[in-house]
C-alpha positions in Angstrom: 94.5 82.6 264.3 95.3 79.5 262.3 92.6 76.2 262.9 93.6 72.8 262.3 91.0 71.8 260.0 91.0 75.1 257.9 92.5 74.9 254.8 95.7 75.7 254.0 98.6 76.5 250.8 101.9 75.8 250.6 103.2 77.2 247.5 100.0 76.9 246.0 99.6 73.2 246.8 96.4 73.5 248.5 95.3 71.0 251.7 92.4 69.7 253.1 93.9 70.8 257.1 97.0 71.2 259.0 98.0 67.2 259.2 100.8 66.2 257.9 102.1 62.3 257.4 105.7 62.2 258.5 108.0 59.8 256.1 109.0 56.2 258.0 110.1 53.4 256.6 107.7 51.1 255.0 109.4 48.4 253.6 106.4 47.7 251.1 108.5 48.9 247.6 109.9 45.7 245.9 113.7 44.8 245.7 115.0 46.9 243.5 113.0 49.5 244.9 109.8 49.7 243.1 106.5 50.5 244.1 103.9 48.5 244.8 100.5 47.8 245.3 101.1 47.2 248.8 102.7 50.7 249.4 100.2 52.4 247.2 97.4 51.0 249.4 98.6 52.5 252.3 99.3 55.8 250.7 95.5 55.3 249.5 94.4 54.8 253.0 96.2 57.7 254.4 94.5 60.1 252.4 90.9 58.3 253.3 92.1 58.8 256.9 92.1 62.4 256.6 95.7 63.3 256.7 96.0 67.0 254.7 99.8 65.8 252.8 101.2 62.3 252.9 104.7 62.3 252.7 106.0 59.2 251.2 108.8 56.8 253.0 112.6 57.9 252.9 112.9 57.3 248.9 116.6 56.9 248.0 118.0 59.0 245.2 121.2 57.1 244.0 122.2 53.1 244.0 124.6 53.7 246.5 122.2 55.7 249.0 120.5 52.8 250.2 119.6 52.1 253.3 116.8 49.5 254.1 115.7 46.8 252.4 112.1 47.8 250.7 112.8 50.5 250.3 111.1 53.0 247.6 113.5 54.2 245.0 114.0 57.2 242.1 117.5 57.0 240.7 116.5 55.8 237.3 113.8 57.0 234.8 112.5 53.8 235.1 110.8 53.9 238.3 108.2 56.9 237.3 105.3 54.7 235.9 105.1 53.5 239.1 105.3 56.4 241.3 102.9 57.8 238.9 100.4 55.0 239.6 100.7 55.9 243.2 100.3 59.4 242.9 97.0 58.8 241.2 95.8 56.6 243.8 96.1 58.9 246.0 94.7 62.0 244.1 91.6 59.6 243.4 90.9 59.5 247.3 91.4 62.9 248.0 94.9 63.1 249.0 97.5 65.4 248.2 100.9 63.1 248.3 104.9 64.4 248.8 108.0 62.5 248.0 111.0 62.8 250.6 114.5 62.5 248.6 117.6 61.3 250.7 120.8 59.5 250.3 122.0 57.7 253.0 125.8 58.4 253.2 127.6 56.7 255.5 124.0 55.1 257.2 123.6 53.1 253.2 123.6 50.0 253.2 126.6 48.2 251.3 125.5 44.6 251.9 122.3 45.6 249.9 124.2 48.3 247.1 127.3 46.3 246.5 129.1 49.5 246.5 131.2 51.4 249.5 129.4 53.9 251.6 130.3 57.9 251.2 130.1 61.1 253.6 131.0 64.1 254.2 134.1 62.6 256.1 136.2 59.4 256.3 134.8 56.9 258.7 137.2 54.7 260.2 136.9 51.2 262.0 139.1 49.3 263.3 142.2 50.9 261.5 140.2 50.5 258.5 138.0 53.5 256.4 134.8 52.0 256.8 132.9 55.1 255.0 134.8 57.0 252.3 134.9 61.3 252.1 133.4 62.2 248.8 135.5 64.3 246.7 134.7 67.7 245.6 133.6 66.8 242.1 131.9 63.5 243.5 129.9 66.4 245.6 128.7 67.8 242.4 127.1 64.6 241.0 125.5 64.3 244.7 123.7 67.7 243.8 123.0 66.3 240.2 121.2 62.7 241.9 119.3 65.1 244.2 118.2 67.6 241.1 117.3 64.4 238.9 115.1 62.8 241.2 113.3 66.1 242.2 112.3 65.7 238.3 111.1 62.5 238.5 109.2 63.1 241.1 107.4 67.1 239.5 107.4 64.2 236.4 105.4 61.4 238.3 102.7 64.2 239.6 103.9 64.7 243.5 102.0 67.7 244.7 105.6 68.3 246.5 109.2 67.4 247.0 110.8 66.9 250.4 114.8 66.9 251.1 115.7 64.6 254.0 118.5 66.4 255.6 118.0 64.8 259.3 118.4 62.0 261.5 122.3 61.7 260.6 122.1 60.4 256.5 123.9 62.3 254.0 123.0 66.0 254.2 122.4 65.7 258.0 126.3 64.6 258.5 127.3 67.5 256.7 125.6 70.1 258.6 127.0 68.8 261.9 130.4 69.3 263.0 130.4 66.4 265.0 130.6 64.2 261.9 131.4 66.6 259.3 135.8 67.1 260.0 136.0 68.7 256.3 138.4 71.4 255.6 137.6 72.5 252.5 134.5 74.9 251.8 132.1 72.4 252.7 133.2 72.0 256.6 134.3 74.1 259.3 131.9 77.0 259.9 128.3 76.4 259.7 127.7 78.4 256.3 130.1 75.9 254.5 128.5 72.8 256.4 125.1 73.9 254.8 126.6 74.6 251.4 126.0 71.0 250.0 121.9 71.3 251.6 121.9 74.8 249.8 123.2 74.0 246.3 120.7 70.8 246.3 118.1 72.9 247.0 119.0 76.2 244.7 119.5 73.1 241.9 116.2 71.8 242.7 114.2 74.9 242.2 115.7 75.9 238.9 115.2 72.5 237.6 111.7 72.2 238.7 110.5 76.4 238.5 109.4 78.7 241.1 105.7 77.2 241.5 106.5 73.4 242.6 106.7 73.1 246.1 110.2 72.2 248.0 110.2 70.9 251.7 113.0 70.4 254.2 113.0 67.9 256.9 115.8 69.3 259.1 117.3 68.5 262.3 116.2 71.1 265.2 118.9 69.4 267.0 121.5 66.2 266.6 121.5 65.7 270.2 125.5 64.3 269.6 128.5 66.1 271.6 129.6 69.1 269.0 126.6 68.0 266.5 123.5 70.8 265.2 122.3 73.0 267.7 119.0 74.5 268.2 120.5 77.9 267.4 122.4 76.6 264.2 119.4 74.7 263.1 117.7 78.4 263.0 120.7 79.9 261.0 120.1 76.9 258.5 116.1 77.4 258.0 116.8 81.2 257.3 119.6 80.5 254.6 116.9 77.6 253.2 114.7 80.5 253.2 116.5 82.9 251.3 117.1 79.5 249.0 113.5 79.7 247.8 112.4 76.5 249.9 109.0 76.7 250.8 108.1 75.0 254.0 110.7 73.2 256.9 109.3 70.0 259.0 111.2 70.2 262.0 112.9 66.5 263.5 115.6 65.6 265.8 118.2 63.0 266.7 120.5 60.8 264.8 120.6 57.0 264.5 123.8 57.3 266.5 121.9 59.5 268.8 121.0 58.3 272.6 118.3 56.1 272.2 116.1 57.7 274.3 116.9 61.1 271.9 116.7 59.1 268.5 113.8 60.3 265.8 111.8 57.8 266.8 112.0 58.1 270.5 110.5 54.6 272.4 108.4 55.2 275.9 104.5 56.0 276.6 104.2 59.8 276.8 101.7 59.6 279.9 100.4 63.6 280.0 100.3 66.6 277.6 103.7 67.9 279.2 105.5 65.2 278.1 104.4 65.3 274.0 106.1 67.5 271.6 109.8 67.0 271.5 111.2 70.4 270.0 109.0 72.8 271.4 111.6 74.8 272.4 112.9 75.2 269.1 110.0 75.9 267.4 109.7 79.1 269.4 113.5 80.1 268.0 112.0 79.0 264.8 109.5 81.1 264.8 111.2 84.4 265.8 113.5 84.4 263.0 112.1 82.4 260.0 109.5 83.4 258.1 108.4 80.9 256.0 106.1 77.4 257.4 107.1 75.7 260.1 106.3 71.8 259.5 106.9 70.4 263.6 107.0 66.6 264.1 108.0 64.8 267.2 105.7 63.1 270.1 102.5 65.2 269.4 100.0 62.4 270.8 96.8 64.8 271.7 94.5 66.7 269.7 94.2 69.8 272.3 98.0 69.3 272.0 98.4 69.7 268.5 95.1 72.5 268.2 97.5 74.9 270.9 100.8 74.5 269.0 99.0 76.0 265.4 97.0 78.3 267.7 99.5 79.6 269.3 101.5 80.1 266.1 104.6 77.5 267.4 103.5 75.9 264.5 101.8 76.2 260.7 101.3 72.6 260.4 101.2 69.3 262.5 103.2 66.3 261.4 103.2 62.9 262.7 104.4 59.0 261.7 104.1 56.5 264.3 100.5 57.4 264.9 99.7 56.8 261.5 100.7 53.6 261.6 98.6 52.7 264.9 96.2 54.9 263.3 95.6 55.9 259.7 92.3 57.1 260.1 93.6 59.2 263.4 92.3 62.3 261.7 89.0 61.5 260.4 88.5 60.4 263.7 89.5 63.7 265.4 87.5 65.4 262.8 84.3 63.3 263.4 84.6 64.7 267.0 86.4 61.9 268.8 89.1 63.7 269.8 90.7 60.7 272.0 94.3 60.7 272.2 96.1 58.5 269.6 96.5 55.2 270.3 100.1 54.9 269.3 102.7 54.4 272.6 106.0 55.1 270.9 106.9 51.2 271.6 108.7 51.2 267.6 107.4 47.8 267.8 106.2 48.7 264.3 109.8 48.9 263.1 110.2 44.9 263.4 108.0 43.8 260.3 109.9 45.7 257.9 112.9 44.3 259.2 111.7 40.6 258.3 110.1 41.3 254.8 107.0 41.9 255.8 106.1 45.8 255.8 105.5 48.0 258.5 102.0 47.7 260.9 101.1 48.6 264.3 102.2 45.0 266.4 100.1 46.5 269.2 97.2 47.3 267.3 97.2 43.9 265.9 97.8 42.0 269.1 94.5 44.0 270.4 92.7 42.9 267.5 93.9 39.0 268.1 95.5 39.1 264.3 98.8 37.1 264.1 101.7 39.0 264.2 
């Protein structure tokens, strides 16, 4: 019976505990993308805080697959002295750090790029193609981005790579049917909607060898009318399985989701029943995949997160939001304080990004009497 504070292997990348930091958005890295001292701080203080594998903020893998502003980057060669530096910060405090790949398709921002956004389909607004359907050939130099930026990142010293295929950018829209209207053999029946997730991913491991570690964040459901299922989700993690990926960290929702069904879902969750978003799917998870199950989503409580790994729902225990409230959450819990996190899933935290000034807890800093 697994224990959250026991340690634990993921392809030989060996961790402290069961904790896992969930990438966010930081809005720390530096214009063109760069990282900074800023970012690297918090990276730094993760790792003090206890958390087993820190994975970084959504890091985009090609000009065009910009979404936010501050936002960390690793399209060009250029940017691996400084992920390097981060990576030894956070080696230096104990910490074993991840980089999460993803391109933000139709969800990239052109106002910061300068260039037109691409998908899986065209977008159209107004009369007007708003989001361009990449070509067959443009698909291959997606794969290509993806593969290059893996090296970059085995190059810089990440204990781990981590393929964003959720919350509706790139990969995401082509594994759902409600946004992926393809004909060809990358739409249509699920196999050919996972093809581009699966090439990335079989491209990946032959560039970077059988003993670097490759994660998947993966929708367990898009919550859209005729988007990813729960059961499709499944069939996806067992062909990534078969793909040589080593560990899946289960999310949900898209940015044109519900709000109340979105990744980051606002509202207090009052009692244990009301933590832990994908439960359900775990369970399907877990009677047909074999490899670790990564689960994120509303897991507030200790006792919450100690039954999910005892139980076996899940190998590891992944949270963002807290971390922000919280970075020394697990210490804490380790120390014996097993309080419930102080985070209330108001996504205040999402505001100082947007003005330039990098992500904190508002609440946490209203408590203290710091100005916001």
């Amino acid at each position: 019976m697994a224990t959250l504070f026991e340690r634990a292997s993921i392809n030989g990348m060996n961790l402290d505990n069961r904790f896992v930091r969930s990438a966010t958005w930081e809005g720390l890295a530096s214009k063109d993308g760069s990282g900074t001292q800023s970012l690297t701080d918090k990276m730094v203080e993760l790792a003090k805080g206890g958390v087993g594998l820190i994975i970084t903020g959504y890091t985009f893998v090609s000009r065009d697959g910009q979404s936010s502003s501050g936002q960390l980057a690793v399209y060009d060669d250029r940017f691996v002295p400084g992920l390097k530096d981060m990576v030894q910060s956070v080696h230096a405090a104990g910490g074993k750090i991840a980089l999460q790949l993803v391109h933000g398709g139709p969800f990239s921002n052109s106002k910061l790029t300068g260039m037109e956004t691409v998908g899986p389909s065209d977008v159209i607004k107004d009369g007007e193609i708003v989001s361009r359907s990449l070509t067959t050939s443009a698909i291959g130099g997606m794969i290509s981005v993806f593969t290059q930026a893996a090296l970059r990142a085995k190059n810089a010293g990440f204990d781990a790579i981590q393929i964003h295929a959720a919350h509706g950018f790139l990969i995401s829209q082509f594994l759902s049917s409600a946004l992926n209207k393809r004909t060809d053999e990358y739409g249509g029946v699920l196999s050919n909607r996972a093809r581009l997730l699966l090439e990335i991913s079989r491209s990946m491991r032959k560039a970077v060898g059988r003993e670097y570690p490759i994660l998947v964040k993966l929708n367990s459901e898009d919550f859209l009318e005729g988007g990813l299922t729960r059961e499709e989700a499944v069939q996806v993690a067992v062909m990534l399985q078969e793909a040589s990926v080593d560990a899946i960290e289960f999310s949900g929702g898209t940015v044109a989701s519900p709000e109340k069904l979105m990744p980051p879902r606002p509202g207090l969750l009052k009692s244990a029943n009301d933590e832990v978003y994908y439960r359900e799917a775990a369970r399907l998870y877990k009677q047909k995949v074999k490899i670790p199950l990564i689960l994120v989503g509303g897991i507030r409580s200790y006792e919450v997160a100690d039954e999910l790994v005892r139980s076996g729902t899940s190998d590891y225990i992944s949270m963002s939001r807290p971390f922000i409230c919280e970075p020394w959450l697990i210490r804490r819990w380790h120390a014996g304080n097993r309080r419930k996190a102080e985070c209330i899933s108001c996504n205040s935290c999402f505001g100082p990004p947007s003005e330039g000034k990098g992500f904190y807890c508002v609440t946490m800093a209203k408590k203290r009497g710091k100005a916001v």
